[in-house]
N, C-alpha and C positions, 0 to 999 in steps of 0.2 A: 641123756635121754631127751629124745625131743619133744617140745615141751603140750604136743595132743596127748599123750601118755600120757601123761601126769594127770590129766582131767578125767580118764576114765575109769580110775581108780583110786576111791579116796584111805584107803586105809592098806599101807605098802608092810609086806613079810621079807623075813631074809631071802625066801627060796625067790620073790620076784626080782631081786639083783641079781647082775651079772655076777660069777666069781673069779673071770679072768678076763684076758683083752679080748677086744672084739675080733683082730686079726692077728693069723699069725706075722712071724718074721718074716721081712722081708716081702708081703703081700702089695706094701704101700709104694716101697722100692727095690729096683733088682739089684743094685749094686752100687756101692760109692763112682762117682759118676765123673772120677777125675780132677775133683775139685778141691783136694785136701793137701796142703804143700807139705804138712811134717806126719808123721807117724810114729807112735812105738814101738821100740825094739826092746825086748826082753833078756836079760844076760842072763842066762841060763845055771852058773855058776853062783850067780847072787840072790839066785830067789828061791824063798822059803816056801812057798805057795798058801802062805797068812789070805792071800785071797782079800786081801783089804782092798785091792784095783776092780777086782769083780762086783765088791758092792757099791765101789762109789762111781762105776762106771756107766753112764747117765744113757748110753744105749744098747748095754747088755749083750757088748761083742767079747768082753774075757769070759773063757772056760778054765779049767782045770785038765790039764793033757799032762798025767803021769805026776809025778812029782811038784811039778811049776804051771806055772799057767800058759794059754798060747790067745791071742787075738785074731778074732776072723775080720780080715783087711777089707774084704767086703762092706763093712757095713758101718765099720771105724770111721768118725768122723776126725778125728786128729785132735782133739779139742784138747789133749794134755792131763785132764786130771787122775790119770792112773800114772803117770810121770810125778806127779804132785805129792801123790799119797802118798806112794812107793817109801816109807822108810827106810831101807837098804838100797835107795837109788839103783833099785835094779832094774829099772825101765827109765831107758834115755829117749826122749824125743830127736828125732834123725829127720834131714830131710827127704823130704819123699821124690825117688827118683824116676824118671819117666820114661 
């Protein structure tokens, strides 16, 4: 909030918060911009879809597509930690190839 708001209202309600982000996906940036040497790949055969990568995934590129989950490579930073979590090592980090 910047911070002349805050001066012209000295007693704040829930309804004067936001309740979600200011922008949607992808607003900020159009697409991973080539700069990500490794990626997840998902084995398909290993994964339970526990969805445990989806919530610890810090930019919100795992869905759920059927049964298991899929990553949109778009917006994937490569950062590894759905590889991490994965307790059935069913996402291996791969290089990314060009």
């Amino acid at each position: 909030m910047k911070p002349h708001l805050r001066n012209l209202k000295t007693k704040w309600t829930l309804q004067d918060y936001p309740d979600s982000t200011a922008y949607e996906a992808g607003y900020l940036t159009s697409k991973n911009a080539g700069w990500r040497s490794v990626r997840p790949v998902i084995d398909a055969e290993k994964c339970t879809g526990c969805l445990q990568c989806y919530l610890h995934c810090p930019d919100g590129v795992i869905f759920k597509s059927g049964k298991v989950v899929a990553i949109d490579y778009d917006f994937c930073k490569g950062c590894g930690i759905c590889g991490r979590i994965c307790r059935l090592k069913a996402i291996k980090m791969e290089v990314e190839s060009k």
